[in-house]
N, C-alpha and C positions, 0 to 999 in steps of 0.2 A: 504494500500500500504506500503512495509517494507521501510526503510531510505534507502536502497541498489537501491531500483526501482525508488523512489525519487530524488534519486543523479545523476542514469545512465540518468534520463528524463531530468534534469538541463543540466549538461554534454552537451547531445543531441542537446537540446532545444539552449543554447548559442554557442554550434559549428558553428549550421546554422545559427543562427543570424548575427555572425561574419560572416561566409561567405556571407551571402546575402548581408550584407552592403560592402565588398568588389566588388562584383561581381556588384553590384549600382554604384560603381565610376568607373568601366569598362565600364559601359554604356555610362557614363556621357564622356567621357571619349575620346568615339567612338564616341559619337552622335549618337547611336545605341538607337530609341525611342521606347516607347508602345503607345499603342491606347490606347482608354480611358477605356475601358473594362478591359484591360491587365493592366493594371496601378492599379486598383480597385480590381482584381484579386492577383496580388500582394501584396496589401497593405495586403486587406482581408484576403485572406487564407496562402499567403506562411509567412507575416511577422506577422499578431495581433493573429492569431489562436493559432501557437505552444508556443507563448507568455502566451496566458490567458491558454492553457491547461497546461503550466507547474507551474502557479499558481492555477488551481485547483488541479492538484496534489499534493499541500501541505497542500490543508486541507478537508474535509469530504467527499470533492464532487471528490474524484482521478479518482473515475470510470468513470464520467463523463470526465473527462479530460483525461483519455487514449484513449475515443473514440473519442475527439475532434484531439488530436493530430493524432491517424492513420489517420483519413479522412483529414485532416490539411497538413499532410506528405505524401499521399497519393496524392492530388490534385496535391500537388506544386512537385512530383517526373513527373508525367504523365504530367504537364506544362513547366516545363524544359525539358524532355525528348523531347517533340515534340518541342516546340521552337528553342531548341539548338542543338537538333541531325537529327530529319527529315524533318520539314520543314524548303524550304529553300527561306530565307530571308537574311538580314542585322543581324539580333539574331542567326544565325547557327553558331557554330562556324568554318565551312568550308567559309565561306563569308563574315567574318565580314571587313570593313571597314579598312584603312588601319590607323596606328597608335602606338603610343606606349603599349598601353593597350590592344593590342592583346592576350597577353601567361596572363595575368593575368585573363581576362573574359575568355579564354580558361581552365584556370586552374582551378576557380573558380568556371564554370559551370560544370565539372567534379567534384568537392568535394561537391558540391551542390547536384548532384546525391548520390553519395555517404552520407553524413550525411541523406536527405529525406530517403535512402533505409533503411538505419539503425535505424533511426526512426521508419520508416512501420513497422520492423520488432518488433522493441524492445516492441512499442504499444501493435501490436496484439499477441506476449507472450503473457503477461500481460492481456490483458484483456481473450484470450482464456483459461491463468491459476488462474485467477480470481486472480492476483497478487494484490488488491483493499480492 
């Protein structure tokens, strides 16, 4: 993997971090909860996954960590997309709760899309140009 592909995955990888933990205290925030599965879900794929994939991108094992991150950024695009845009609940952002943390979980659940998409994409580059 070049230092260029490494960097843009870091970049990536700590965008959405940031935003997740924002978009975390907009829940907290709302009183906007997950079940225990979504909670687990979260933890699992959308916060530790793109984490250890962007540590295996720094060292032998990057191929394996491009594919962890697509599938990683991949899940948590298609779990915010339905959570936050068509199914509708207390997590939609057409319904959320009233409060001051509305435009911030609205805002954050959009850049959330945004960074996963970019992700998806930057991934399957890379692994489709054997950028590894």
């Amino acid at each position: 993997m070049t230092k260029l592909s490494r960097v843009a995955v870091t970049i990536i990888v700590v965008a959405h971090l940031i935003v997740n933990l924002l978009h975390g205290q907009a829940h907290t925030a709302l009183a906007v909860g997950l079940t225990s599965w979504q909670q687990f879900y979260v933890i699992a794929v959308i916060l530790l996954a793109p984490l250890i994939a962007l540590l295996l991108s720094w060292t032998r094992h990057a191929r394996a960590g491009l594919w962890l991150l697509l599938v990683s950024m991949l899940g948590s695009l298609v779990f915010g997309a339905c959570y936050h845009y068509i199914i509708v609940s207390n997590d939609h952002v057409a319904h959320l709760p009233p409060g001051d943390a509305r435009g911030l979980f609205r805002a954050t659940a959009l850049l959330l899309l945004i960074t996963e998409g970019v992700g998806v994409v930057l991934a399957a580059i890379a692994v489709r140009t054997r950028i590894y």
